[in-house]
C-alpha positions as CSV (number, residue, x, y, z in Angstrom):
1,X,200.6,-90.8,-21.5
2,X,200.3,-93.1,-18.8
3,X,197.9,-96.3,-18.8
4,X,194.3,-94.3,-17.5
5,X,192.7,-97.3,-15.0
6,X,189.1,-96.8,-14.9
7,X,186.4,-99.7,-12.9
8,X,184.4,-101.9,-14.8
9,X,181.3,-100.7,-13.9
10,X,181.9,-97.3,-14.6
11,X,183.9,-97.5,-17.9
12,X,180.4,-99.5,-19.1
13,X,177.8,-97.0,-17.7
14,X,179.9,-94.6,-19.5
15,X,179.5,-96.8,-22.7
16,X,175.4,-96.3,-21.9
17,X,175.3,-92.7,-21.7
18,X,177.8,-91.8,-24.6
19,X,176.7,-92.2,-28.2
20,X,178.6,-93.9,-30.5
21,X,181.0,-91.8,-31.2
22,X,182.0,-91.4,-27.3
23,X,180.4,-88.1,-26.9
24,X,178.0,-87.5,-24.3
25,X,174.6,-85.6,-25.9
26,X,172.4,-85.8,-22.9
27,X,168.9,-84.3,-21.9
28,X,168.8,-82.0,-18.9
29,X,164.8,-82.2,-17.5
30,X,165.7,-82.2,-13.7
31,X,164.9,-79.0,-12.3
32,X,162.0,-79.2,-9.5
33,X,161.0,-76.3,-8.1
34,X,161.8,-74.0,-10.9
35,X,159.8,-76.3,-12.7
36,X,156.6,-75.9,-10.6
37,X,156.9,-72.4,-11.1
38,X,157.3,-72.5,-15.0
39,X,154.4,-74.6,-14.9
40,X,152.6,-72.4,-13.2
41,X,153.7,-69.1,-14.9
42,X,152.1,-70.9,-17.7
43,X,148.8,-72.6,-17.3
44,X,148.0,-70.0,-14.6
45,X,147.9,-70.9,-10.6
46,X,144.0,-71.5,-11.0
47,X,144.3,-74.5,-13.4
48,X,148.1,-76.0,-12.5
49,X,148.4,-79.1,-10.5
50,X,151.2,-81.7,-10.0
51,X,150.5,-84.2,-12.6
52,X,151.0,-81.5,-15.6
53,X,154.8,-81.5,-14.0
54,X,154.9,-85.3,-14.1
55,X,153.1,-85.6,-17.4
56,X,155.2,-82.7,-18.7
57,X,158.8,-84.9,-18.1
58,X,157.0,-87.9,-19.3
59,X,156.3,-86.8,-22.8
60,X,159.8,-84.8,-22.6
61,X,161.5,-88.1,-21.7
62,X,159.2,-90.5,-24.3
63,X,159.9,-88.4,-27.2
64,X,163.5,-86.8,-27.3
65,X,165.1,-89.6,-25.9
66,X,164.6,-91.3,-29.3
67,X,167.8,-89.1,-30.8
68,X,169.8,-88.7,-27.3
69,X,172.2,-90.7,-25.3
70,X,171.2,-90.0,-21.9
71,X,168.7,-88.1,-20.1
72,X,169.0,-86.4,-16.6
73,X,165.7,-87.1,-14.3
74,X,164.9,-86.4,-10.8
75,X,162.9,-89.5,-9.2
76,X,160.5,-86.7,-7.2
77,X,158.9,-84.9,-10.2
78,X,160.3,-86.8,-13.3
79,X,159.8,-90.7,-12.0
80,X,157.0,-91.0,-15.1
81,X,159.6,-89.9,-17.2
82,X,162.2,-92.5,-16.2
83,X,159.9,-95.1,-16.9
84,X,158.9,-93.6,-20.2
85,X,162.6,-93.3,-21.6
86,X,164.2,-95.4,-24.6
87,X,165.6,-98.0,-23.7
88,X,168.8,-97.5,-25.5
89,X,169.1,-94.2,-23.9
90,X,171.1,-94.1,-20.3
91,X,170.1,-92.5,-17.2
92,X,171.3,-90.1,-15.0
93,X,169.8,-89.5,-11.6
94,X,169.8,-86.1,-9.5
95,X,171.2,-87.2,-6.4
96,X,171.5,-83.6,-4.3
97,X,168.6,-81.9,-2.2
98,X,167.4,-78.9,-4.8
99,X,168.3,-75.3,-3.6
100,X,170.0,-74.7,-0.2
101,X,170.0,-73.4,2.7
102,X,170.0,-69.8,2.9
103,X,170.0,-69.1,6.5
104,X,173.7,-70.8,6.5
105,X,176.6,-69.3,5.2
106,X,178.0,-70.7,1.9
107,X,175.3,-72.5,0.2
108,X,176.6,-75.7,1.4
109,X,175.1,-79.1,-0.7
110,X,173.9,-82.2,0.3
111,X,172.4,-85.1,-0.9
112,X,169.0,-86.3,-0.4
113,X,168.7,-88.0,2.8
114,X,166.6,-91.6,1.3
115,X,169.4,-92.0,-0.9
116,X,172.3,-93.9,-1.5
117,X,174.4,-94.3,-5.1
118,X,174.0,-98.4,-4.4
119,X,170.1,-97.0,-4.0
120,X,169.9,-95.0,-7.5
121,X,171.4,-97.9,-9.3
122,X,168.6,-100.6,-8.0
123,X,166.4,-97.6,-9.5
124,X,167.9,-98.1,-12.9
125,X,171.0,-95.8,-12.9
126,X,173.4,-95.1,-15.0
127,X,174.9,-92.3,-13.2
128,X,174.2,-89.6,-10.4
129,X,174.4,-85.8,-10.9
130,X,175.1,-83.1,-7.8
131,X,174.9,-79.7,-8.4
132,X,177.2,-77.6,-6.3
133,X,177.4,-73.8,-5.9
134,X,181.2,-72.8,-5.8
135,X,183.1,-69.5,-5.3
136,X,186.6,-70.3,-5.1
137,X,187.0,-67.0,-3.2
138,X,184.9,-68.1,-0.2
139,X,186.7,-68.7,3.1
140,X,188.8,-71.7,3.8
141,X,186.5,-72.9,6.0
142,X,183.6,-73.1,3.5
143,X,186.0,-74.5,0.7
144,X,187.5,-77.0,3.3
145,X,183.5,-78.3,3.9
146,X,182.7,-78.7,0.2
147,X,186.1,-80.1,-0.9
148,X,185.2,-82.4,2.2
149,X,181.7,-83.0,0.5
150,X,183.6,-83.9,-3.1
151,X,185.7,-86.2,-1.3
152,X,182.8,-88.1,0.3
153,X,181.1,-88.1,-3.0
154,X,183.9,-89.7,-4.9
155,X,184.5,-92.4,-2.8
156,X,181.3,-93.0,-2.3
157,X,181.2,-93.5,-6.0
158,X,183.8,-95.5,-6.3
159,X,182.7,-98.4,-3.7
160,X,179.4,-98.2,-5.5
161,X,181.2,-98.5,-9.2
162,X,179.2,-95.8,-11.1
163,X,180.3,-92.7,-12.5
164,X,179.3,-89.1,-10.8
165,X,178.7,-86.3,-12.8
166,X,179.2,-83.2,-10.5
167,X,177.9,-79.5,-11.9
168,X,179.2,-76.6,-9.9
169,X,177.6,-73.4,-10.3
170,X,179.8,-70.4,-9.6
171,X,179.0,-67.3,-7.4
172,X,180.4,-64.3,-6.2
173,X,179.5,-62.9,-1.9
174,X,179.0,-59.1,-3.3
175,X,178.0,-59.2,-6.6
176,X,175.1,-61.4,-6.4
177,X,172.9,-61.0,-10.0
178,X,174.7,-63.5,-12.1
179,X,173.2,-61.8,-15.3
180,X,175.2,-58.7,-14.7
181,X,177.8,-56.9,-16.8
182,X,179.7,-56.2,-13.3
183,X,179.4,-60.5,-12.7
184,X,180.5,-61.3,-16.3
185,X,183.8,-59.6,-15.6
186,X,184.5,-61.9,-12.6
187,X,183.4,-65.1,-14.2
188,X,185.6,-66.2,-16.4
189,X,188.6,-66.3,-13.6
190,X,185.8,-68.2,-11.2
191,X,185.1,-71.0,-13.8
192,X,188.6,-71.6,-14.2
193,X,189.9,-72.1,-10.6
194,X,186.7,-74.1,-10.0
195,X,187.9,-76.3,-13.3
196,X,191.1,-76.5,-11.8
197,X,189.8,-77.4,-8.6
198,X,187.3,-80.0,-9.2
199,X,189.2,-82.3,-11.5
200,X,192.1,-82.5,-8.8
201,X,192.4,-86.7,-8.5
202,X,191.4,-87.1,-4.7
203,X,187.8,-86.0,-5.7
204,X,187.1,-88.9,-8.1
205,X,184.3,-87.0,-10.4
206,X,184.0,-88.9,-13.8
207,X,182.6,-86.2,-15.7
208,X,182.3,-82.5,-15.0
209,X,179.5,-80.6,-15.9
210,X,180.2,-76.9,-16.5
211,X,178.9,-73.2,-17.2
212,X,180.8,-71.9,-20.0
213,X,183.1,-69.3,-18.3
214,X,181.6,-66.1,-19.5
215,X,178.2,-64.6,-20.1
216,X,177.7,-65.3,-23.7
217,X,175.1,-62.3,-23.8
218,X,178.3,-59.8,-23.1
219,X,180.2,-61.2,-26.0
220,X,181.7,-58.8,-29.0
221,X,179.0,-60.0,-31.9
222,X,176.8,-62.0,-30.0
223,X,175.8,-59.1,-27.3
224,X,172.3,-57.9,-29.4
225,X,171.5,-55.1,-27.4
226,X,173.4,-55.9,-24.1
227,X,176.6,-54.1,-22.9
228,X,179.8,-55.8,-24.3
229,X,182.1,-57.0,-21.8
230,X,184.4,-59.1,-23.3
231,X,185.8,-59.3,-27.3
232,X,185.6,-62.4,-29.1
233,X,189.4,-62.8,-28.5
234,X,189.0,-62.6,-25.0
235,X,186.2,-64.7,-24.6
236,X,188.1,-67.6,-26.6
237,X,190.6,-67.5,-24.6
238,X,188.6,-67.4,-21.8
239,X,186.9,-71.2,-23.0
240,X,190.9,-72.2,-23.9
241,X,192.3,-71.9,-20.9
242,X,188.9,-73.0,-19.0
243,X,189.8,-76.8,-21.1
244,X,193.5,-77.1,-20.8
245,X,193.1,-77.0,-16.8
246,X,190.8,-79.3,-16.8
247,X,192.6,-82.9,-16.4
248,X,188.9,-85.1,-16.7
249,X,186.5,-85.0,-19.4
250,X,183.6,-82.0,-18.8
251,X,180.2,-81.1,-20.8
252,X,178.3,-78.2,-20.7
253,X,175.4,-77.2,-18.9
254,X,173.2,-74.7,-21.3
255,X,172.4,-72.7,-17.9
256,X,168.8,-71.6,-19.0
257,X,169.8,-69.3,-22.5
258,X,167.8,-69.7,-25.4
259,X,168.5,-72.3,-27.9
260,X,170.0,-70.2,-30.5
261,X,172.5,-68.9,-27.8
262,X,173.4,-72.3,-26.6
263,X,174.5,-73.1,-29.9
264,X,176.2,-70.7,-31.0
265,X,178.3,-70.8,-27.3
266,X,179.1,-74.3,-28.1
267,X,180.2,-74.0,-32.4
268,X,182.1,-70.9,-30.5
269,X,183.8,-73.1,-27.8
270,X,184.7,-75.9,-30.1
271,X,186.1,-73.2,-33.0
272,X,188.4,-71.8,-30.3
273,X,189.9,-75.1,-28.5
274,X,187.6,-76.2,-26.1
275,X,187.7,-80.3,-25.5
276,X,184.3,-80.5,-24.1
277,X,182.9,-84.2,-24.5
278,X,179.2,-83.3,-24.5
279,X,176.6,-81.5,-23.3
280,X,173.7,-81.8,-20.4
281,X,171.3,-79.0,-22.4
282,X,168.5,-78.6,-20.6
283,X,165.8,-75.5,-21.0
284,X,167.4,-74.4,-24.3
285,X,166.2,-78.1,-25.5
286,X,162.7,-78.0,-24.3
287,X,161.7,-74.7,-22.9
288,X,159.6,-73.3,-25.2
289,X,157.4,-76.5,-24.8
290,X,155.9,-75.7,-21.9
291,X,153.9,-72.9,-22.8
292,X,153.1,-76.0,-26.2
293,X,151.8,-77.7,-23.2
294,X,149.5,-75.1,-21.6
295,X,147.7,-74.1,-24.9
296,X,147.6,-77.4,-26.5
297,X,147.5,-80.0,-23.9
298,X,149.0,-83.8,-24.3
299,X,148.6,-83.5,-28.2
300,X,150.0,-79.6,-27.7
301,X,153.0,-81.0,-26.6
302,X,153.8,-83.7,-28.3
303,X,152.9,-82.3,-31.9
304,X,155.7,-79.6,-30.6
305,X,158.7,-82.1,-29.0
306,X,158.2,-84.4,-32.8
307,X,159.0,-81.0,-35.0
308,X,161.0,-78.4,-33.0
309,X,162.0,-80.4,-29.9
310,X,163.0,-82.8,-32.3
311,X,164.4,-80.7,-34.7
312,X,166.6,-78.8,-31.6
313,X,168.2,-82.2,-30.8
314,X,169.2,-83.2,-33.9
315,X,170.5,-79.7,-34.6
316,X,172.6,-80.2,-31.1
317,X,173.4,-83.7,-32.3
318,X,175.6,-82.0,-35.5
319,X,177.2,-79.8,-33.5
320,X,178.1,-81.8,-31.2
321,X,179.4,-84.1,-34.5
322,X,181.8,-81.6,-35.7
323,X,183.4,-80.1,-32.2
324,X,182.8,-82.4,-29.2
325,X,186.0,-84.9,-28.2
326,X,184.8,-88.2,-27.1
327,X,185.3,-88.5,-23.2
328,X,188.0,-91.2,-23.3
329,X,190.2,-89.1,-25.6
330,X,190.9,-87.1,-22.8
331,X,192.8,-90.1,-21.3
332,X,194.7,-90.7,-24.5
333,X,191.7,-92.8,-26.5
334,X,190.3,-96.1,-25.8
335,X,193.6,-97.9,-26.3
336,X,194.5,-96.2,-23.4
337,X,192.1,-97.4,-20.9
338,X,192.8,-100.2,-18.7
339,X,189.1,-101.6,-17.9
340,X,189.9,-103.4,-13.9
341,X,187.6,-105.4,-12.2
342,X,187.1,-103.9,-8.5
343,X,186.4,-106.7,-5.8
344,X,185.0,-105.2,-2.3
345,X,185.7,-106.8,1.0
346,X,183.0,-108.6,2.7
């Protein structure tokens, strides 16, 4: 395998977000407005305000990142909880506008206007997160505007020297409930060509942060009560050949399923050949907090992250242990990593 050449200051920030064993086992708490509305759902519209959202990441941030190696914070809702992070923990910043526009075609991204990655690093960055919504059977002219958009991204990264995480979220024009036995059959081929896609070279992304490519829920065994859609053979192949097209290192999102489901997708992914480097788990870490939070408060909450946020962390942690591949093994291991130092033009 050829020499892998990777910038100085993104082979270190990469050093600060993995744990020691190169694997990336991050904390998702980004999400804005979904998180108002959680927060709402729960304490009730009559008693919510703002500060339970900030107070909320804050506590999320101060406690679990004791026993992770990076957490990924927006600076609008979670700024508290930057500041209350471990130290030795890295950090990853949300750098696109949440949502998008709906009134044109494509669900096109973009980042957040007051922002620049030379911006989020003065701000204590380790590395910046877009999310992008992808259907690899969109017109040409939508693909042409987001594979634009990567581009952009990438080099942007580059002149800036810190790694980009990018998490696309795939859709479908006529099937449109993502939960659905019809959408589960259609997945699986959209996660792949986006894989395939998204790690071409000329977009620069560092790591790639990925649904796993079929609805676990609709999985021979793991279905409970819901239709089957796929057997266990299919769906392993399905994670197979979603990792060998994949030519950088990717993680998973856990994409809102409970915690039980989000492990057993990713003991499941690793028993079948999937070379994931890590995860970004999000609401299957910390979800069941928030309704911790409305009954019990500050104390509620934090009595609640110490046991079972805790205890869902570490549990991630030995998973992670026995099946993740450290993100540099996908160039060939350390050894095989040329560290440069990049000099820009005045």
């Amino acid at each position: 395998m050829a020499k892998k050449c990777i910038s100085r200051g993104k082979f270190t920030r990469m050093q600060q977000l993995s744990n020691q064993d190169g694997i990336i086992a991050a904390l998702a708490i980004d999400q804005r407005g979904s998180m108002v509305k959680m927060m709402e759902s729960a304490v009730g519209k009559d008693r919510y305000h703002i500060d339970m959202v900030y107070e909320f990441k804050e506590l999320v941030s101060q406690e679990l990142t004791k026993y992770v190696s990076a957490i990924l914070l927006d600076e609008e809702y979670g700024f508290k909880g930057m500041a209350a992070k471990n130290s030795n923990a890295g950090l990853i910043m949300s750098y696109e506008k949440t949502g998008y526009d709906a009134s044109t075609p494509g669900r096109l991204p973009d980042i957040l206007p007051e922002d620049s990655l030379q911006r989020l690093i003065k701000k204590g960055a380790d590395a910046a997160k877009v999310l992008v919504y992808y259907n690899p059977d969109d017109p040409q002219d939508i693909l042409d505007k987001k594979h634009a958009f990567l581009e952009r991204l990438g080099n942007e990264a580059r002149a800036a020297d810190i790694p980009v995480f990018v998490e696309p979220i795939v859709y479908d024009n006529v099937i449109t409930d993502d939960k659905s036995p019809e959408f589960a059959k259609i997945k699986p081929q959209k996660v792949i060509n986006t894989i395939k896609e998204f790690t071409k070279e000329q977009y620069y992304i560092d790591i790639l942060k990925v649904e796993v490519p079929v609805l676990f829920k609709n999985v021979e065994g793991f279905n409970d009560n819901n239709v089957v859609v796929y057997t266990q053979k299919q769906a392993a192949d399905y994670f197979k050949q979603a990792s060998e097209v994949a030519t950088r290192p990717f993680i998973y999102l856990s994409a809102g399923v409970p915690t039980k489901t989000f492990h057993q997708e990713l003991i499941f992914a690793g028993e079948n050949g999937a070379k994931y480097s890590g995860i970004l788990g999000g609401r299957a870490t910390w979800f069941e907090g928030v309704a911790a939070y409305a009954n019990g408060g500050k104390e509620g909450l934090k009595l609640w992250l110490d046991q079972t946020g805790r205890e869902n962390v570490e549990h991630l942690n030995k998973i992670l242990k026995q099946y993740a591949t450290p993100w540099y093994d996908i160039y060939g291991g350390k050894n095989n990593i040329e560290v440069i130092d990049v000099k820009l033009g005045n």
